[in-house]
N, C-alpha and C positions, 0 to 999 in steps of 0.2 A: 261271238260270245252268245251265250243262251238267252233268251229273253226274256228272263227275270231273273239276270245275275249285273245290277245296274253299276259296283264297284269291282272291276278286277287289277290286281300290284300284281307286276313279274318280276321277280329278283332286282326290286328297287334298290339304288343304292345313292346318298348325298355323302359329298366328303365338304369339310371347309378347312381355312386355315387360319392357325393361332397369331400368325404375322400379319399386319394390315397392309405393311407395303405388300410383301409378297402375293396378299390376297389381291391387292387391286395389279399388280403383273401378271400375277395365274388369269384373271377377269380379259385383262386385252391381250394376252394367249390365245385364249379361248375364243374370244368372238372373232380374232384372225381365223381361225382355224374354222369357223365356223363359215365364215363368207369365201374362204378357198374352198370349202367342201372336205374339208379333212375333218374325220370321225376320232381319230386316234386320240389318245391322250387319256381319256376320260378314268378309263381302267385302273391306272396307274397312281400311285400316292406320292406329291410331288414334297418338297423340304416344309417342312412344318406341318404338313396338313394330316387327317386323320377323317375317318368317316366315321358319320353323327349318325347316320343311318347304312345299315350294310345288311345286302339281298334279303328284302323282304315281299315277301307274298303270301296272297289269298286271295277271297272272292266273296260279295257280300251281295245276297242276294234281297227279294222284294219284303219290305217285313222286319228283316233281321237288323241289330243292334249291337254294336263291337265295342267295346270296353277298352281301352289302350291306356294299359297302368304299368307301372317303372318308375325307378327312381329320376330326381331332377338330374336335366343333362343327358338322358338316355335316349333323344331324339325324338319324342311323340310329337311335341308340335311341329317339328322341321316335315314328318312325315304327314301330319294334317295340312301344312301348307303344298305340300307337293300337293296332295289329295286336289286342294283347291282350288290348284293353276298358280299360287303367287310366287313360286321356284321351280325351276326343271330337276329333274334326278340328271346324277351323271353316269348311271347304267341303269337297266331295265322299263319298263314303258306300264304306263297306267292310263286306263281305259276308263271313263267316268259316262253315264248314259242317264239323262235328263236333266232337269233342272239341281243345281248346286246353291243351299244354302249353309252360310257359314257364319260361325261365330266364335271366332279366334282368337284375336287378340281385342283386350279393354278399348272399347272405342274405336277397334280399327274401320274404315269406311268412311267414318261421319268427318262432315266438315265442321270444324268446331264456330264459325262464325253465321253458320245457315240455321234456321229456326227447328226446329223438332218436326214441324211440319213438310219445312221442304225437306230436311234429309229422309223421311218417310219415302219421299218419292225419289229423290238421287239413289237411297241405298236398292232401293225395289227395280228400279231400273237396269241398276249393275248388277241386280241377281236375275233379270231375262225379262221382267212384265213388264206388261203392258200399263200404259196413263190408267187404263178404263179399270185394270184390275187391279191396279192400286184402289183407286175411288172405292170399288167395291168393298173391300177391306179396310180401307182407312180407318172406318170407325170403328173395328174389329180389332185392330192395332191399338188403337189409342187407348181404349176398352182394357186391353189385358196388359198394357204398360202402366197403365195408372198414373198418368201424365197430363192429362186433359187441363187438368189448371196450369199447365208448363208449354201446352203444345206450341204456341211462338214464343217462346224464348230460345235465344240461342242456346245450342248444346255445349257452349265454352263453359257454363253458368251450371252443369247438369255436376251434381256428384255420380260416383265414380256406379255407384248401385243404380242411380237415376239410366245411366250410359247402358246399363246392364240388361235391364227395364226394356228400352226402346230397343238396342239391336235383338234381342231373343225376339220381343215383339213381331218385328218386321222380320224374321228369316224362318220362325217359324208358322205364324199367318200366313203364310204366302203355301203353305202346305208346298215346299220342294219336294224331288224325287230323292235329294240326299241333304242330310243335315248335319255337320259337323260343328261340333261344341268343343270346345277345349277350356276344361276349369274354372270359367269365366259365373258360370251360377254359385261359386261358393261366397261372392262379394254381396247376392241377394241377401233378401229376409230370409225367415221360413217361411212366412205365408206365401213369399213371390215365388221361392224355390219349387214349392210344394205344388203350385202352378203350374209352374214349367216342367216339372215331372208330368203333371197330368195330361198336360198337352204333347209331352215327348211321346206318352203311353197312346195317346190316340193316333198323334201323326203314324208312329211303329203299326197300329192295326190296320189303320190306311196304306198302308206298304211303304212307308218311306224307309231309304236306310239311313240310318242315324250311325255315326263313330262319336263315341262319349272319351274325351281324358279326362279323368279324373284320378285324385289321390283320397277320396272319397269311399272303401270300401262299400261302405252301405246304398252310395249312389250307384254305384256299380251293378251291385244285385237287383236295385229298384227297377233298372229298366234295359240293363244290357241279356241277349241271349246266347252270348258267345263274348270271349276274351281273351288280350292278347297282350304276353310277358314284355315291354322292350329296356335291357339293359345293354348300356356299352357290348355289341359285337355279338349283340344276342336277342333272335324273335323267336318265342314259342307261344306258339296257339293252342287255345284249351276250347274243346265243345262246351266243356262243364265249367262256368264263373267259379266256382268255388276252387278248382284247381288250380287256377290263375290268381286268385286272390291269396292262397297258401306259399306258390311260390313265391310272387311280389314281397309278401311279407317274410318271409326265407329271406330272400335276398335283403331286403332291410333290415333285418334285426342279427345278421351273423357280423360279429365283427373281422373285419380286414387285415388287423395286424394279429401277429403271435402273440399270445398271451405269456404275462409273465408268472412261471414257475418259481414255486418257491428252494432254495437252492438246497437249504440242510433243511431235511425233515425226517421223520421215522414213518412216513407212512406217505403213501401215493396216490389217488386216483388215477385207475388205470381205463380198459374200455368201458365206455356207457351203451346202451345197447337197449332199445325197444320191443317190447314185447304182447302178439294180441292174450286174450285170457287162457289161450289154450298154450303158450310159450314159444308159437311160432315167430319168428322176425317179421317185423311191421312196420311199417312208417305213417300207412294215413287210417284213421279211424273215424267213427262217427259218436255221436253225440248219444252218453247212457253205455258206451263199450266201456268193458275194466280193461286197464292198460299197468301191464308188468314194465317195469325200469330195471335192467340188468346192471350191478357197479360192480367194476372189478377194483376192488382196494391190496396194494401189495404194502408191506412193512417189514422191516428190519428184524424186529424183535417185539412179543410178543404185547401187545396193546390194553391198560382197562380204562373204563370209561371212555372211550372215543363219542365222538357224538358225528352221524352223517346227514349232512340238509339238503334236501330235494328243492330247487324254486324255481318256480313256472312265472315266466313272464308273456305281458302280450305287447302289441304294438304301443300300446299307449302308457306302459308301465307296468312294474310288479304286479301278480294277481295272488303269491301265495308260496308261502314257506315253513316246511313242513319238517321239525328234526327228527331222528331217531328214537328220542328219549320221551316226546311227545304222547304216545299211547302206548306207553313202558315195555319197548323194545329196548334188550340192551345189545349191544352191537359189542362181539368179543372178535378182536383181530389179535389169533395165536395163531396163524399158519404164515408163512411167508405170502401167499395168495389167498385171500378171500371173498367169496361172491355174495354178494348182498343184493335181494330181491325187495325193489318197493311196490307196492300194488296199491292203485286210484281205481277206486270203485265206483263205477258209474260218472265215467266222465262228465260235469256238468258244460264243459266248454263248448261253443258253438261255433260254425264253419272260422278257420284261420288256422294262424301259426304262432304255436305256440315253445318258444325257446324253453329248455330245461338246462338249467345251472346244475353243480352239483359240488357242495365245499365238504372237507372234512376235519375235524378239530378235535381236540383234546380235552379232558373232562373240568379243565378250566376256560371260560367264554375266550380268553384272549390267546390262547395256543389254540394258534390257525396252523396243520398241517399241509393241505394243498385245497385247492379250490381251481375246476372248470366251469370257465362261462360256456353257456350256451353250445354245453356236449351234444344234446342232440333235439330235435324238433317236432314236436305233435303236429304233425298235418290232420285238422277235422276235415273232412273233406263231403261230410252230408251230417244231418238232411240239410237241403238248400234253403236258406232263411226267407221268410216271410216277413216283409219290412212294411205290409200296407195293414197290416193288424189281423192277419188269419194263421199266424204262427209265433214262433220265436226268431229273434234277431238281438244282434249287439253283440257282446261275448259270451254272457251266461247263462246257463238253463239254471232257474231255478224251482227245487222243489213244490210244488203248489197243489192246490184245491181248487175247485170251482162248484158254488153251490147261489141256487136264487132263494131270496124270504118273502113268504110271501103274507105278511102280517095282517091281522085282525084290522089294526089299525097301526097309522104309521108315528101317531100322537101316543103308542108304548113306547117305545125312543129301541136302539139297538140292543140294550143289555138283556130287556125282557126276551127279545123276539131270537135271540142269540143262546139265549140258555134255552129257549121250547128248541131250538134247532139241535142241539148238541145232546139232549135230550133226546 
């Protein structure tokens, strides 16, 4: 392995099973099979069982920061436990090079009847140091946990953020070669999170390699340089976060069942279909592109007042619904096929995925013709957001100015010094 590539996965794969008896007979299977020297088995998918993680590989080298985002249930922690030695894979081999710090599960390590102090030194132990580099640190722990009035008290007593507090404390002080986080900072403040971003962003310049899961987009950007898709029976890796971030949110916002069509109607949506400003087929754009939306609408017989609605949603809910009648478009469907062209001008949306609906109805609100959800997807896919305050971030680019006053006196109050400026 090269000597600054400290994480390398070969075609990992964990499988488990839905049945507990079964699991615990597959379990003394296997450690038979293991103390005879028989390899075999592993490969294969036994009655109930199913893999959580299936053939994933990469290579993280010194520096670098791996984002691992997917839906719940799509294996990212079972593959952060592999990463960390607390499960074997049952196909391919991973290679870990220097010190491993982890923080996985709420509270996993600590003994809950030992004081704040001594788990400082049980946990730092079981991550490779030494008594004396503990001491050294101790107070460098204690310091950026914010516990100092807690430090003997049992960790039975600690709330669940208190827990949160100490393990980051101690896995990241200790400056490991690798540092694996899993979700566990969304239980922080913002002041402690905002912390532990800082000190992620330094350990990462010090060369550590850090694997973040998070459901977190914005944490994602803040401090990963590469990211990686996993859903049920699916790993794809993106150089670019933002392309990783588009699909993650693809895959959570298309729904899974067929949609119900309405049976008797006089009018259809038919293909939806994106468009860049020049009418070429497109799918990812950037933020400030005009983007053409192609509708095919088909009808029976010849249509007035129809009305058609565009609506964009994002991860977190609606952003916007736009009808035809809106900025006095009248939309006439007289041919059996008709192509209707929407045009957004100057995309204000920023990196994600964005679902586009598309309903069509009749010149009374309550004659609903047909209606598709989430026909087809804006993938923003640049510029890459700037989340520490030297650009834009969140969803929306908004319109804006920026100018400084620099007043006579500050005892004129705004209006005066607002109207010489405008002026």
């Amino acid at each position: 392995m090269s000597d600054d590539v400290l994480v390398k996965v070969e075609g990992v794969s964990k499988k488990f099973c839905r049945s507990l008896k079964r699991s615990m007979w597959y379990g003394v299977q296997d450690v038979a099979s293991e103390l005879l020297g028989r390899q075999g088995g592993h490969d294969q998918l036994r009655k109930n069982e199913f893999w959580a993680v299936d053939d994933v590989s990469f290579e993280l080298r010194r520096g670098e920061c791996l984002g691992l985002i997917g839906p719940n249930g799509a294996g990212k922690s079972t593959l952060l436990k592999m990463l960390n030695g607390l499960i074997k894979p049952d196909k391919g081999r991973i290679t870990m090079r220097g010190r491993v710090g982890a923080l996985i599960e709420l509270g996993a390590g600590f003994n809950p009847i030992l004081t704040a102090r001594e788990n400082i030194y049980v946990n730092g132990s079981v991550l490779g140091f030494t008594k004396k580099e503990i001491d050294r640190k101790f107070d460098a722990i204690v310091d950026f946990a914010e516990i100092e009035e807690f430090i003997d008290t049992p960790v039975q007593s600690f709330s669940s953020g208190m827990k949160v507090r100490l393990g980051f404390a101690v896995a990241a002080q200790m400056e490991p070669d690798i540092l694996l986080i899993d979700e566990v900072l969304a239980v922080g403040d913002v002041g402690f999170r905002m912390k532990c971003f800082n000190r992620i962003l330094k350990l990462k310049n010090l060369g550590t390699v850090i694997v973040l899961v998070s459901h977190s987009m914005l944490d994602v950007h803040r401090v990963c340089s590469t990211a990686a898709v996993i859903s049920p029976g699916k790993f794809c890796w993106f150089e670019s976060v933002s392309r990783a971030v588009c699909l993650y949110e693809e895959l959570s916002l298309i729904p899974n069942t067929v949609q119900p069509r309405f049976v008797a109607s006089p009018a259809r949506v038919g293909k939806v279909q994106l468009f860049d400003s020049l009418g070429r087929p497109c799918s990812e754009f950037s933020t400030d592109d005009d983007i053409l939306i192609g509708v095919e609408v088909g009808v029976e017989e010849p249509i007035v007042g129809a009305r058609l609605v565009i609506s964009v949603d994002s991860a977190s809910g609606p952003l916007s619904s736009i009808g035809s009648p809106a900025s006095g478009f009248e939309l006439r469907l007289e041919r059996p096929q008709n192509l209707v062209v929407f045009r957004l001008h100057n995309l204000p949306l920023l990196v994600g995925s964005y679902p586009v609906s598309v309903s069509l109805s009749g010149e009374q609100r309550t004659e609903i013709f047909d209606q598709v959800i989430h026909a087809v997807t804006i993938n923003v896919v640049g510029p890459e957001p700037e989340p520490f305050g030297y650009g834009f971030y969140h969803i929306m680019k908004l319109e804006h100015g920026w100018n400084q006053i620099f007043p006579e006196s500050v005892k004129s109050g705004w209006e005066t010094n607002l109207v010489k400026w405008f002026q």
